[in-house]
C-alpha positions as CSV (number, residue, x, y, z in Angstrom):
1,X,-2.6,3.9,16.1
2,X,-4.8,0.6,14.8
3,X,-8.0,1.7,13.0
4,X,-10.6,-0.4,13.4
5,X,-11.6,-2.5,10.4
6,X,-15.2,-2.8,10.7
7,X,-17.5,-2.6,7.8
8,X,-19.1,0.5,8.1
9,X,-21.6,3.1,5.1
10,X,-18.8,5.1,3.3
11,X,-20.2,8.2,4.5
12,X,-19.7,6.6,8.2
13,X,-16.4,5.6,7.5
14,X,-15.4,9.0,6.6
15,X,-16.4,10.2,9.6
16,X,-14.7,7.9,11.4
17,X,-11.5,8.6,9.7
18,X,-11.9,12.0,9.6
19,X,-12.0,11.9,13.9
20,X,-9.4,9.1,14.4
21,X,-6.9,11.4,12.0
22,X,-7.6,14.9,13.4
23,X,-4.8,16.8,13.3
24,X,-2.8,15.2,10.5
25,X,-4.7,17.1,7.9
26,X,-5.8,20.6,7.0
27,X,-9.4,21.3,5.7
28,X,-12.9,19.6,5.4
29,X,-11.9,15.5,5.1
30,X,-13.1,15.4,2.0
31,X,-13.7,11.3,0.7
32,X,-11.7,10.1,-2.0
33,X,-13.4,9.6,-5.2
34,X,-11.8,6.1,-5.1
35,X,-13.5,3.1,-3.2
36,X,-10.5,0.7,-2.4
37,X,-10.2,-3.0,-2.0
38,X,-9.6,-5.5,-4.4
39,X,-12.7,-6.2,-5.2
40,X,-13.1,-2.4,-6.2
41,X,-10.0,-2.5,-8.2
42,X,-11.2,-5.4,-10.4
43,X,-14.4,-4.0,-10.9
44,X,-12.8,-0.8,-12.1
45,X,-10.6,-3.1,-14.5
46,X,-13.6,-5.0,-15.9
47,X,-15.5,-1.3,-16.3
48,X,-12.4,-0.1,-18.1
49,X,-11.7,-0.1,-22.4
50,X,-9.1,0.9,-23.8
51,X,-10.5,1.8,-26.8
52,X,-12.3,5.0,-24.9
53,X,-8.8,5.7,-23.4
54,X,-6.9,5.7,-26.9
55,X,-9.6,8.3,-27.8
56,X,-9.7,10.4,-25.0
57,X,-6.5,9.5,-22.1
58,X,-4.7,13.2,-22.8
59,X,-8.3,15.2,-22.5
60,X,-8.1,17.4,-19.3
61,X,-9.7,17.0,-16.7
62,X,-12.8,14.5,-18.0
63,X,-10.3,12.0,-20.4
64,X,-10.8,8.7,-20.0
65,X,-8.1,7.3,-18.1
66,X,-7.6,4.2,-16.7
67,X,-7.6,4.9,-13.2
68,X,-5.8,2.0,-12.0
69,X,-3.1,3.3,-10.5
70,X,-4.5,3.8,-6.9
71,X,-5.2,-0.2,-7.1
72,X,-1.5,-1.2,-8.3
73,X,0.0,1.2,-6.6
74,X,-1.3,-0.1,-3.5
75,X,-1.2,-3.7,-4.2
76,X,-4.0,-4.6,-5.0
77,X,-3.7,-5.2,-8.9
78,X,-0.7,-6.3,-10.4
79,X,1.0,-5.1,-13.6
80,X,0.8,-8.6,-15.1
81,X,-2.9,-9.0,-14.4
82,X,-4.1,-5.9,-15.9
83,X,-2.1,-6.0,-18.7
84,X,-3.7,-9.8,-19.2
85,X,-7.2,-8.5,-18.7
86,X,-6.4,-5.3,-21.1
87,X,-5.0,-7.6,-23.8
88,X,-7.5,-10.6,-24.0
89,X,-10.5,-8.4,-24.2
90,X,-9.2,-5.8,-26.9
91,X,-6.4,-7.3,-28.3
92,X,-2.8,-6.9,-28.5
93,X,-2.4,-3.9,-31.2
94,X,-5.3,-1.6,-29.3
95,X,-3.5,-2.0,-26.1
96,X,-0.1,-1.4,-27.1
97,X,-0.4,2.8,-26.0
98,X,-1.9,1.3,-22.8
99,X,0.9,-1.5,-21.7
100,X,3.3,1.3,-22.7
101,X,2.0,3.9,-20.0
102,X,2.2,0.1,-17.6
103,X,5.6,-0.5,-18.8
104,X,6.8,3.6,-17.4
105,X,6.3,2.3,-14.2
106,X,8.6,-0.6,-14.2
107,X,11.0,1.6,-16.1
108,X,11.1,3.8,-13.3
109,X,11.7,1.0,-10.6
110,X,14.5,-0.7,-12.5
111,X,15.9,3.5,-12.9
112,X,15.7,3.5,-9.2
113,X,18.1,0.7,-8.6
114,X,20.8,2.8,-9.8
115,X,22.3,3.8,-6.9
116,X,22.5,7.4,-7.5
117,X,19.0,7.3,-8.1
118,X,17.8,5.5,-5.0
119,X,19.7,8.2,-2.7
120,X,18.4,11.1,-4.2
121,X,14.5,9.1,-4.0
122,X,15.3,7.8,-0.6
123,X,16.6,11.0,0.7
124,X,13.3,13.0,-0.5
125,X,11.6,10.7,0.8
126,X,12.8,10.4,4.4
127,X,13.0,14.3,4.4
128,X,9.2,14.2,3.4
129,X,8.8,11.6,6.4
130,X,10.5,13.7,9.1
131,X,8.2,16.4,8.7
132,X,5.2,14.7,10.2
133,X,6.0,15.4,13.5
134,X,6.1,19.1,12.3
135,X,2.5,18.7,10.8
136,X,0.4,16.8,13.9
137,X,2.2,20.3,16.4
138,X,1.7,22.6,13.7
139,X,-1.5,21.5,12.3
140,X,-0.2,22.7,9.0
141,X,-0.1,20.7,5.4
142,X,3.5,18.8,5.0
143,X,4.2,21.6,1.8
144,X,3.4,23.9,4.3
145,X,5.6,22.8,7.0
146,X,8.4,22.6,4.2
147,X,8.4,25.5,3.0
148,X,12.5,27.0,4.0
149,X,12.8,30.3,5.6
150,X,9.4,30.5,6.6
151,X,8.5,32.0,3.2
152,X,4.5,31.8,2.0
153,X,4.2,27.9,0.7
154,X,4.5,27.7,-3.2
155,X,1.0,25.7,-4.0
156,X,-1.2,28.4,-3.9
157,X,-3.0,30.4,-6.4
158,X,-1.6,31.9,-9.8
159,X,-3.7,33.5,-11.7
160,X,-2.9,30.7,-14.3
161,X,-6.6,28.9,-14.8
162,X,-4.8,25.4,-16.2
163,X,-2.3,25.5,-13.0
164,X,-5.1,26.4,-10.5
165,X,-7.1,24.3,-11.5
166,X,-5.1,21.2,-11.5
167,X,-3.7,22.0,-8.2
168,X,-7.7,22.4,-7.3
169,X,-8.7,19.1,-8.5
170,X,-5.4,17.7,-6.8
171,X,-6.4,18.7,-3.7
172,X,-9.6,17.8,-4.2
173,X,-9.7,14.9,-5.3
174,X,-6.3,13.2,-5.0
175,X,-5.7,12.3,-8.3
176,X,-4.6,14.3,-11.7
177,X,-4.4,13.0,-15.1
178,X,-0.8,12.8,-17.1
179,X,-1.1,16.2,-18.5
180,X,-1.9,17.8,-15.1
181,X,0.9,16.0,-13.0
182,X,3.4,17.0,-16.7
183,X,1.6,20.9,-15.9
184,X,1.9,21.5,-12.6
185,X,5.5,20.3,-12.2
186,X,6.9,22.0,-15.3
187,X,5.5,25.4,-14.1
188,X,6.4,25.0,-10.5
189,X,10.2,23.9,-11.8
190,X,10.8,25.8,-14.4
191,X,9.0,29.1,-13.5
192,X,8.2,29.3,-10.1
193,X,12.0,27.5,-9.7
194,X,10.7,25.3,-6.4
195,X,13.0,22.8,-5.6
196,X,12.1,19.8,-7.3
197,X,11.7,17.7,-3.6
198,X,9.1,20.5,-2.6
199,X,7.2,19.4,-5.4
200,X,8.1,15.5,-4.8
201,X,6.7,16.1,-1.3
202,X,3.2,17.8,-2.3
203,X,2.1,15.3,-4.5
204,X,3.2,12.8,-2.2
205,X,1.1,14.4,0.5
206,X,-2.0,15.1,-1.8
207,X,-2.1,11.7,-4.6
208,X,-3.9,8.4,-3.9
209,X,-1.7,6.7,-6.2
210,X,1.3,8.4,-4.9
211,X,4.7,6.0,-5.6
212,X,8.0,7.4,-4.1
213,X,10.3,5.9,-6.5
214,X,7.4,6.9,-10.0
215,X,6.8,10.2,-8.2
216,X,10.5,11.5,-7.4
217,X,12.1,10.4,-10.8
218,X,8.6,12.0,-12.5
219,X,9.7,15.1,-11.3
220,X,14.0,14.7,-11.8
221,X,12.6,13.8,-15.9
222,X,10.9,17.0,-15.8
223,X,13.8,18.9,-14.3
224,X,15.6,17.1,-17.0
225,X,18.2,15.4,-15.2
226,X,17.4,11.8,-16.7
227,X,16.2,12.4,-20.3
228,X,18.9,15.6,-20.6
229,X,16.0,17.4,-22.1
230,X,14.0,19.6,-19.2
231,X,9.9,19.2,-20.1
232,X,7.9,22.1,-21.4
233,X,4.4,22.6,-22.5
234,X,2.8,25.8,-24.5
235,X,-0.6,27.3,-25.2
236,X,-1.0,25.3,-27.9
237,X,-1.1,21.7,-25.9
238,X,-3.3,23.2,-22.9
239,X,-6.0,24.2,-25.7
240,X,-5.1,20.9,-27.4
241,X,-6.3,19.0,-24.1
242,X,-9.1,21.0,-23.1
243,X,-10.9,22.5,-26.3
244,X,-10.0,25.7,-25.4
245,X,-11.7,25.4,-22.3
246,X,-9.2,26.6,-20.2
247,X,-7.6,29.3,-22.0
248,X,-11.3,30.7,-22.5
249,X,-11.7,30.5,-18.7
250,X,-8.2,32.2,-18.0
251,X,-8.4,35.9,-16.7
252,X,-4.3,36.5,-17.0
253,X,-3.0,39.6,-19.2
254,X,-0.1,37.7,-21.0
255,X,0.1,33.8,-21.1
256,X,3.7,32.7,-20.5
257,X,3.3,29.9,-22.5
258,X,2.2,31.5,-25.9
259,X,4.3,30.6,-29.0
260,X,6.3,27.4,-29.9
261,X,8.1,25.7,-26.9
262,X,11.1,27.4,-27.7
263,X,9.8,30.2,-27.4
264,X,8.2,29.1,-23.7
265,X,11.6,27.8,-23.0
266,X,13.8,31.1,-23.6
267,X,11.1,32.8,-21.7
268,X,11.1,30.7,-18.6
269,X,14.9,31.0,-18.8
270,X,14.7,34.9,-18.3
271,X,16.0,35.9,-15.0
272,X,12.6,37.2,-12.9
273,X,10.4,35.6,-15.5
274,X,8.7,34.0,-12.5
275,X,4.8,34.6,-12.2
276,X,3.2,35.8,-9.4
Protein backbone atom coordinates (compact mmCIF):
# COMPACT_ATOMS: atom_id res chain seq x y z
CA UNK A 1 0.00 0.00 0.00
CA UNK A 2 1.83 3.70 -0.74
CA UNK A 3 -0.13 6.49 0.95
CA UNK A 4 -0.07 9.37 -0.72
CA UNK A 5 2.01 12.25 0.86
CA UNK A 6 0.28 15.21 -0.07
CA UNK A 7 -0.15 18.07 2.25
CA UNK A 8 -3.54 18.01 3.29
CA UNK A 9 -5.88 20.06 6.77
CA UNK A 10 -5.32 17.44 9.64
CA UNK A 11 -8.87 16.85 9.86
CA UNK A 12 -8.66 15.85 5.88
CA UNK A 13 -5.80 13.80 6.50
CA UNK A 14 -7.60 11.79 8.95
CA UNK A 15 -10.13 11.06 6.76
CA UNK A 16 -8.03 9.97 4.38
CA UNK A 17 -6.31 7.65 6.58
CA UNK A 18 -9.13 6.54 8.21
CA UNK A 19 -10.49 5.13 4.43
CA UNK A 20 -7.06 4.05 3.02
CA UNK A 21 -6.69 1.77 6.50
CA UNK A 22 -10.23 0.40 6.80
CA UNK A 23 -10.21 -2.68 8.12
CA UNK A 24 -6.94 -2.70 10.13
CA UNK A 25 -8.59 -1.00 13.06
CA UNK A 26 -11.57 -1.28 15.24
CA UNK A 27 -13.63 1.88 16.33
CA UNK A 28 -14.06 5.64 15.34
CA UNK A 29 -10.35 6.65 13.76
CA UNK A 30 -9.82 8.80 16.25
CA UNK A 31 -6.53 11.53 15.44
CA UNK A 32 -3.62 11.24 17.50
CA UNK A 33 -3.06 14.00 19.80
CA UNK A 34 0.43 14.19 18.33
CA UNK A 35 1.21 16.23 15.07
CA UNK A 36 4.47 14.44 13.65
CA UNK A 37 7.28 15.65 11.59
CA UNK A 38 10.36 16.99 12.62
CA UNK A 39 9.47 20.21 12.61
CA UNK A 40 6.69 19.31 15.20
CA UNK A 41 9.08 17.44 17.32
CA UNK A 42 11.44 20.40 17.77
CA UNK A 43 8.78 22.70 18.35
CA UNK A 44 7.63 20.39 21.15
CA UNK A 45 11.33 20.43 22.43
CA UNK A 46 11.66 24.15 22.43
CA UNK A 47 7.90 24.37 24.16
CA UNK A 48 9.24 21.89 26.80
CA UNK A 49 11.04 22.86 30.63
CA UNK A 50 12.15 20.71 32.59
CA UNK A 51 11.68 22.50 35.57
CA UNK A 52 7.61 22.02 35.13
CA UNK A 53 8.44 18.24 34.57
CA UNK A 54 10.62 17.91 37.90
CA UNK A 55 7.46 19.33 39.51
CA UNK A 56 4.79 17.55 38.04
CA UNK A 57 6.27 14.29 35.50
CA UNK A 58 4.59 11.42 38.08
CA UNK A 59 1.10 13.45 38.25
CA UNK A 60 -1.65 11.27 36.56
CA UNK A 61 -3.05 11.80 33.87
CA UNK A 62 -2.29 15.90 33.37
CA UNK A 63 1.75 15.74 34.65
CA UNK A 64 3.93 17.52 32.76
CA UNK A 65 5.79 15.16 30.78
CA UNK A 66 8.01 15.57 28.15
CA UNK A 67 6.28 14.02 25.44
CA UNK A 68 9.13 13.28 23.24
CA UNK A 69 9.09 10.04 22.87
CA UNK A 70 6.75 9.68 19.76
CA UNK A 71 9.55 12.05 17.99
CA UNK A 72 12.66 9.82 19.12
CA UNK A 73 11.07 6.97 18.95
CA UNK A 74 10.33 7.50 15.39
CA UNK A 75 13.40 9.23 14.37
CA UNK A 76 12.93 12.19 14.33
CA UNK A 77 14.76 13.56 17.44
CA UNK A 78 17.81 12.07 18.67
CA UNK A 79 18.81 11.32 22.27
CA UNK A 80 21.88 13.49 21.87
CA UNK A 81 20.04 16.47 20.59
CA UNK A 82 17.47 16.68 23.17
CA UNK A 83 19.58 16.00 25.83
CA UNK A 84 21.80 19.16 24.33
CA UNK A 85 18.76 21.33 24.06
CA UNK A 86 17.47 20.19 27.74
CA UNK A 87 20.92 20.88 29.26
CA UNK A 88 21.97 24.34 27.67
CA UNK A 89 18.71 26.02 28.47
CA UNK A 90 18.27 24.74 32.23
CA UNK A 91 21.47 23.57 33.10
CA UNK A 92 23.11 20.44 33.94
CA UNK A 93 21.94 19.80 37.75
CA UNK A 94 17.94 20.56 36.78
CA UNK A 95 18.11 18.09 34.01
CA UNK A 96 19.83 15.38 35.68
CA UNK A 97 16.09 13.42 36.60
CA UNK A 98 15.35 14.22 32.92
CA UNK A 99 18.63 12.66 30.95
CA UNK A 100 18.15 9.84 33.49
CA UNK A 101 14.57 8.85 32.16
CA UNK A 102 16.76 9.46 28.32
CA UNK A 103 19.45 7.30 29.55
CA UNK A 104 16.45 4.05 30.44
CA UNK A 105 16.15 3.97 26.90
CA UNK A 106 19.63 3.24 25.88
CA UNK A 107 19.81 0.99 28.82
CA UNK A 108 17.23 -1.05 27.45
CA UNK A 109 18.84 -1.33 23.85
CA UNK A 110 22.32 -2.21 25.03
CA UNK A 111 19.97 -5.01 27.58
CA UNK A 112 18.62 -6.22 24.27
CA UNK A 113 21.79 -7.21 22.77
CA UNK A 114 22.11 -9.93 25.11
CA UNK A 115 21.16 -12.68 23.30
CA UNK A 116 18.67 -14.15 25.55
CA UNK A 117 17.06 -10.99 25.51
CA UNK A 118 16.82 -10.30 21.80
CA UNK A 119 14.97 -13.79 21.31
CA UNK A 120 12.47 -13.43 23.84
CA UNK A 121 11.94 -9.44 22.17
CA UNK A 122 12.17 -10.73 18.77
CA UNK A 123 9.96 -13.66 19.25
CA UNK A 124 7.09 -11.34 20.84
CA UNK A 125 7.50 -9.34 18.34
CA UNK A 126 7.20 -11.52 15.26
CA UNK A 127 4.27 -13.33 17.09
CA UNK A 128 2.59 -9.76 17.38
CA UNK A 129 3.47 -9.41 13.52
CA UNK A 130 1.78 -12.64 12.41
CA UNK A 131 -1.36 -11.69 13.68
CA UNK A 132 -2.13 -9.01 11.18
CA UNK A 133 -3.36 -11.15 8.71
CA UNK A 134 -5.78 -12.40 11.48
CA UNK A 135 -6.91 -8.77 12.20
CA UNK A 136 -7.64 -7.26 8.34
CA UNK A 137 -10.16 -11.15 7.92
CA UNK A 138 -11.38 -10.80 11.32
CA UNK A 139 -11.74 -7.14 11.65
CA UNK A 140 -10.89 -7.54 15.26
CA UNK A 141 -8.11 -5.53 17.47
CA UNK A 142 -4.53 -7.62 17.42
CA UNK A 143 -5.28 -8.24 21.64
CA UNK A 144 -8.37 -9.40 20.37
CA UNK A 145 -7.17 -11.75 17.85
CA UNK A 146 -4.55 -12.99 20.55
CA UNK A 147 -6.41 -13.84 22.95
CA UNK A 148 -5.69 -18.16 23.29
CA UNK A 149 -8.65 -20.40 23.46
CA UNK A 150 -10.93 -18.02 22.25
CA UNK A 151 -11.43 -16.75 25.83
CA UNK A 152 -13.05 -12.85 26.26
CA UNK A 153 -9.81 -10.54 25.50
CA UNK A 154 -8.19 -9.30 28.92
CA UNK A 155 -8.20 -5.29 28.13
CA UNK A 156 -11.49 -4.63 29.09
CA UNK A 157 -13.23 -3.13 32.00
CA UNK A 158 -12.45 -3.69 35.82
CA UNK A 159 -14.23 -2.02 37.92
CA UNK A 160 -10.82 -0.53 39.00
CA UNK A 161 -11.22 3.44 38.16
CA UNK A 162 -7.04 4.02 38.00
CA UNK A 163 -6.85 0.71 35.58
CA UNK A 164 -9.89 1.86 33.43
CA UNK A 165 -9.01 4.74 33.04
CA UNK A 166 -5.54 4.33 31.89
CA UNK A 167 -6.51 1.66 29.56
CA UNK A 168 -9.20 4.57 28.42
CA UNK A 169 -6.80 7.20 27.79
CA UNK A 170 -4.60 4.49 26.10
CA UNK A 171 -6.89 3.74 23.72
CA UNK A 172 -7.75 6.99 23.31
CA UNK A 173 -5.14 8.71 22.88
CA UNK A 174 -2.19 6.53 22.28
CA UNK A 175 0.03 7.54 24.87
CA UNK A 176 0.17 7.00 28.93
CA UNK A 177 2.40 8.53 31.33
CA UNK A 178 5.15 6.37 33.45
CA UNK A 179 2.81 5.62 36.14
CA UNK A 180 0.05 4.40 33.85
CA UNK A 181 2.29 2.12 31.53
CA UNK A 182 4.01 0.86 35.53
CA UNK A 183 -0.26 0.46 36.51
CA UNK A 184 -1.67 -1.17 33.89
CA UNK A 185 1.12 -3.83 33.47
CA UNK A 186 1.56 -4.60 37.12
CA UNK A 187 -2.23 -5.40 37.44
CA UNK A 188 -2.63 -7.14 34.27
CA UNK A 189 0.72 -9.41 35.33
CA UNK A 190 0.43 -9.83 38.60
CA UNK A 191 -3.34 -10.04 39.14
CA UNK A 192 -5.11 -10.67 36.19
CA UNK A 193 -1.85 -13.18 35.48
CA UNK A 194 -1.89 -12.34 31.42
CA UNK A 195 1.06 -13.45 29.81
CA UNK A 196 3.40 -10.85 29.81
CA UNK A 197 3.59 -10.92 25.54
CA UNK A 198 -0.30 -10.32 25.66
CA UNK A 199 0.45 -7.23 27.22
CA UNK A 200 3.76 -6.54 25.06
CA UNK A 201 1.35 -6.88 22.09
CA UNK A 202 -1.46 -4.33 23.27
CA UNK A 203 0.61 -1.56 23.92
CA UNK A 204 2.41 -2.24 20.86
CA UNK A 205 -0.95 -2.10 19.03
CA UNK A 206 -2.39 1.00 20.99
CA UNK A 207 1.15 3.50 21.80
CA UNK A 208 2.50 6.11 19.41
CA UNK A 209 5.77 5.84 20.95
CA UNK A 210 5.63 2.18 20.91
CA UNK A 211 9.50 0.63 20.88
CA UNK A 212 9.76 -3.24 20.67
CA UNK A 213 12.94 -3.70 22.35
CA UNK A 214 11.81 -0.48 25.46
CA UNK A 215 8.24 -1.99 25.42
CA UNK A 216 9.01 -5.88 25.71
CA UNK A 217 11.85 -5.61 28.44
CA UNK A 218 9.30 -2.74 30.26
CA UNK A 219 7.04 -5.40 30.78
CA UNK A 220 9.89 -8.59 31.57
CA UNK A 221 11.18 -5.70 34.53
CA UNK A 222 7.74 -5.71 35.76
CA UNK A 223 7.35 -9.45 35.71
CA UNK A 224 10.59 -9.16 37.44
CA UNK A 225 12.70 -11.24 35.45
CA UNK A 226 15.63 -8.51 34.97
CA UNK A 227 15.69 -6.54 38.26
CA UNK A 228 14.72 -10.10 40.33
CA UNK A 229 12.28 -7.89 42.13
CA UNK A 230 8.55 -8.17 40.38
CA UNK A 231 6.92 -4.22 40.41
CA UNK A 232 4.09 -3.35 42.66
CA UNK A 233 2.13 -0.25 43.40
CA UNK A 234 -0.53 0.34 46.39
CA UNK A 235 -3.26 2.80 47.23
CA UNK A 236 -1.06 5.02 48.68
CA UNK A 237 1.07 5.90 45.21
CA UNK A 238 -2.28 6.01 42.98
CA UNK A 239 -3.57 8.82 45.60
CA UNK A 240 -0.03 10.07 45.61
CA UNK A 241 -0.22 10.76 41.72
CA UNK A 242 -3.67 11.85 41.40
CA UNK A 243 -4.72 13.82 44.68
CA UNK A 244 -7.03 11.38 45.47
CA UNK A 245 -8.74 11.92 42.39
CA UNK A 246 -9.03 8.57 41.44
CA UNK A 247 -9.66 6.67 44.48
CA UNK A 248 -12.58 9.33 45.07
CA UNK A 249 -13.90 8.37 41.67
CA UNK A 250 -13.62 4.55 42.24
CA UNK A 251 -16.98 2.67 42.85
CA UNK A 252 -15.11 -0.88 43.88
CA UNK A 253 -16.08 -2.47 47.43
CA UNK A 254 -12.48 -3.48 48.54
CA UNK A 255 -9.30 -1.93 46.84
CA UNK A 256 -6.73 -4.69 46.20
CA UNK A 257 -4.09 -2.45 46.61
CA UNK A 258 -4.79 -1.01 50.22
CA UNK A 259 -1.93 -1.30 52.79
CA UNK A 260 1.97 -1.32 52.34
CA UNK A 261 3.19 -3.12 49.15
CA UNK A 262 3.76 -6.05 51.00
CA UNK A 263 0.81 -6.30 51.90
CA UNK A 264 -0.46 -5.78 48.01
CA UNK A 265 2.14 -8.28 47.20
CA UNK A 266 0.93 -11.37 49.51
CA UNK A 267 -2.39 -10.50 48.26
CA UNK A 268 -1.85 -10.68 44.61
CA UNK A 269 0.03 -13.88 45.45
CA UNK A 270 -3.18 -15.57 46.76
CA UNK A 271 -4.34 -18.25 44.54
CA UNK A 272 -7.91 -16.67 42.86
CA UNK A 273 -7.02 -13.26 44.08
CA UNK A 274 -7.74 -12.22 40.47
CA UNK A 275 -10.30 -9.36 40.04
CA UNK A 276 -13.06 -9.55 37.93
Amino acid sequence: MVLSREQQEREALRQYAAEALRGLYTGAPIASPFVGGRAAGLRRLQAFDVRRYNATHNHVPDGETSRLSPYIRHGLLSLREVRDSVVERFGAATSRGFVMQLLWRVFWHLLYRERSMASAVDGALAAAESEEAAVAESGSSASEAAAPGGRAPRFGTYGLYCIDESLRCLRETGFLSYQSRLWIASYLLHWQRVDWREGFRYFQEHLVDADSVVNALSWRWVLGEISGRPYFFNRARVEQCTDGEYCARCTVYRCPFEGSLAAVEERARRPGAMIR
